[in-house]
N, C-alpha and C positions, 0 to 999 in steps of 0.2 A: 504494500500500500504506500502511494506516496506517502511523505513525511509531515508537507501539513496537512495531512485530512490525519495522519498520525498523531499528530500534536491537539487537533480540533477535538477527535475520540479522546488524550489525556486531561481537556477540560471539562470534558461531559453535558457541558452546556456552552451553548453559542448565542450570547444575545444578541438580539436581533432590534437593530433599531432603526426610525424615523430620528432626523434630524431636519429642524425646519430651519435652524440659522448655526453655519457651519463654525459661527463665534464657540457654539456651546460643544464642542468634538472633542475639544483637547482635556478639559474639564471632568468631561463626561468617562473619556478615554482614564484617565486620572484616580476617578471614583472606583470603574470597574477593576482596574489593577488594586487597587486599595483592598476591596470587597475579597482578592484573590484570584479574578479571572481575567488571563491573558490575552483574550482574544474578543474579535466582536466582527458582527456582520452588518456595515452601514448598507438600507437599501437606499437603491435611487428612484424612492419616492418621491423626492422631493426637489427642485433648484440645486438646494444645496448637499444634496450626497457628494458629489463627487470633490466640491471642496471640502468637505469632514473630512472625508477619505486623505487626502491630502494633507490637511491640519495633524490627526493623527497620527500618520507616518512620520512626518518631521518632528512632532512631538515627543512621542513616546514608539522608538523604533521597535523597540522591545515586541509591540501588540501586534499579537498575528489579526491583520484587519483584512477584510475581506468585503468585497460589493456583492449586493442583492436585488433583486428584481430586475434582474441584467434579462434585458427583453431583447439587445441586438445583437452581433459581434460588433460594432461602434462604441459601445455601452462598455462590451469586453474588455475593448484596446481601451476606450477611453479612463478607465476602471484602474486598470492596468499603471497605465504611465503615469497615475496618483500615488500608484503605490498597490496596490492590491494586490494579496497573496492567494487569492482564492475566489472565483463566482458562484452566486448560486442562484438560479432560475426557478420561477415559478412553477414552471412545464419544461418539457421536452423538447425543447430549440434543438434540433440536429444540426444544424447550421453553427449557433455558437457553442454546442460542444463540441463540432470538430472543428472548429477554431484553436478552443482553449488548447484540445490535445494537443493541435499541432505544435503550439507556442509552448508547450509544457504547463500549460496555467491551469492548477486544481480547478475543478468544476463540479457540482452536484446539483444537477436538475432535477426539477417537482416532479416525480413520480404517486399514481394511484391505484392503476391497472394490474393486472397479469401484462398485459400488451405492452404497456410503459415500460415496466421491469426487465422485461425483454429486447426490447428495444435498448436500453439503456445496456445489460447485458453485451449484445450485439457491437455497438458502439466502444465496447473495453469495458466502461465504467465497473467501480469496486464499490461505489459509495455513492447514494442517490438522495436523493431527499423526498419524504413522506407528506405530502403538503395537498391538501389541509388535514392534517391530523386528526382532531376530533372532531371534523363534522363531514369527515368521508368515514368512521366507526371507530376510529378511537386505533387502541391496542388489542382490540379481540378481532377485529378485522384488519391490525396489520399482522397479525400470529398467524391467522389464516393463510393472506395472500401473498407472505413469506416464505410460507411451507415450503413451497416447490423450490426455491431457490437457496441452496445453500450458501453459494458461492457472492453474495453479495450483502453489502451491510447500509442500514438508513440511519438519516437524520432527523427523525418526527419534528414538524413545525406545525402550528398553527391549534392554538388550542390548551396547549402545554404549560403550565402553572406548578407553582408548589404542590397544588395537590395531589396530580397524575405522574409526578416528574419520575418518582422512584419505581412505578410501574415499568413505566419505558424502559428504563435506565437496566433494570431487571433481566430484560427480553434481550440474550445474547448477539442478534440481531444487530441491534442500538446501536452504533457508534456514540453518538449524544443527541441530544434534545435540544432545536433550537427555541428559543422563548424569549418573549418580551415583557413579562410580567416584573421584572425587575429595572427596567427601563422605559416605562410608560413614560408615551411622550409630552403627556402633562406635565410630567416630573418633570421632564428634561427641558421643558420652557419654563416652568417656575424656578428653576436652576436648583432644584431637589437633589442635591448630586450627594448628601451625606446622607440620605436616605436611600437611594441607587447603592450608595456602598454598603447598608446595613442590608439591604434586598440581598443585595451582589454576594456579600458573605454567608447569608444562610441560604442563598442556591447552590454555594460551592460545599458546604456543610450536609444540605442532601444529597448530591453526590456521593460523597464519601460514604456517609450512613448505607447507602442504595448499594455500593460496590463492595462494603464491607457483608453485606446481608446477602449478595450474590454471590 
């Protein structure tokens, strides 16, 4: 397995954030190292993703940071020359995963299917990402549509909280769990950023618990 989707699995959680003004990145970036996790997935929902992206990097080189909702290979490249050590797509762009391959650039696109899985299979991939999480069934329908495939591991997004976290995390499957629940973007505009670190530590604290009880 590449080594940052390596590193991605050794955090077990990947937050996944909106950022509306790319002032609050390095801050933010800041909090989650504080809280204990090295990594983050800025999407480019927004104007200002791809300068977070950029802010971060120069910031704190340390954080493996990664772009999200990469809908093009433009988005890819553009991703990229920010700084970006990894994409992750909604869906199954064949197009910008065999971009990334070609350039070596980690990539784990939104899988939900047997079809998708396959496809994604097909393409090389080791590592895909499960999106939307729990409102395509949760974890007793990703145990199901897992079965068949030994040979590949996910990233459960979308849905994913404190509550569910250690289920996932559980399912030898999981690489880790992306979540926002510690980086709500309200927070992240009222500049909550020593509350993102108090989040940020007890998500890294379930982890633990979850892999020690696995």
């Amino acid at each position: 397995m590449n080594s940052v989707l390596q590193r991605l699995g050794s955090f077990g959680v990947v937050p996944v954030v909106v950022i509306p003004d790319a002032r609050h990145a390095s801050p933010l970036a800041a909090a989650l190292q504080a809280g204990g996790l090295g990594c983050v997935e800025v999407t480019l929902r927004t104007p200002a993703g791809l300068d977070s992206i950029s802010a971060i990097t120069r910031a704190h080189p340390s954080m493996l940071t990664g772009a999200g909702t990469v809908l093009s290979i433009d988005q890819a490249k553009a991703a990229a020359d920010r700084g970006a050590k990894f994409i992750v797509s909604p869906g199954l762009n064949r197009k910008v995963v065999e971009y990334c391959l070609g350039v070596g650039l980690p990539v784990t696109p939104g899988v939900v299917t047997p079809t998708e899985i396959e496809a994604a299979l097909d393409l090389g991939l080791e590592v895909v990402k499960f999106f939307p999480a729990e409102p395509s069934g949760g974890l007793s329908y990703l145990k199901a549509v897992s079965a068949p495939y030994g040979g590949i591991r996910f990233i459960p997004t979308g849905g994913i909280d404190e509550k569910n976290l250690s289920g996932y995390l559980r399912f030898k499957p999981v690489l880790a769990c992306g979540g926002s629940w510690m980086v709500k973007k309200e927070l992240i505009e009222a500049g909550g950023f020593e509350q993102i670190e108090r989040l940020t530590a007890g998500a890294v604290e379930a982890v633990r618990a979850s892999r020690a009880q696995g």
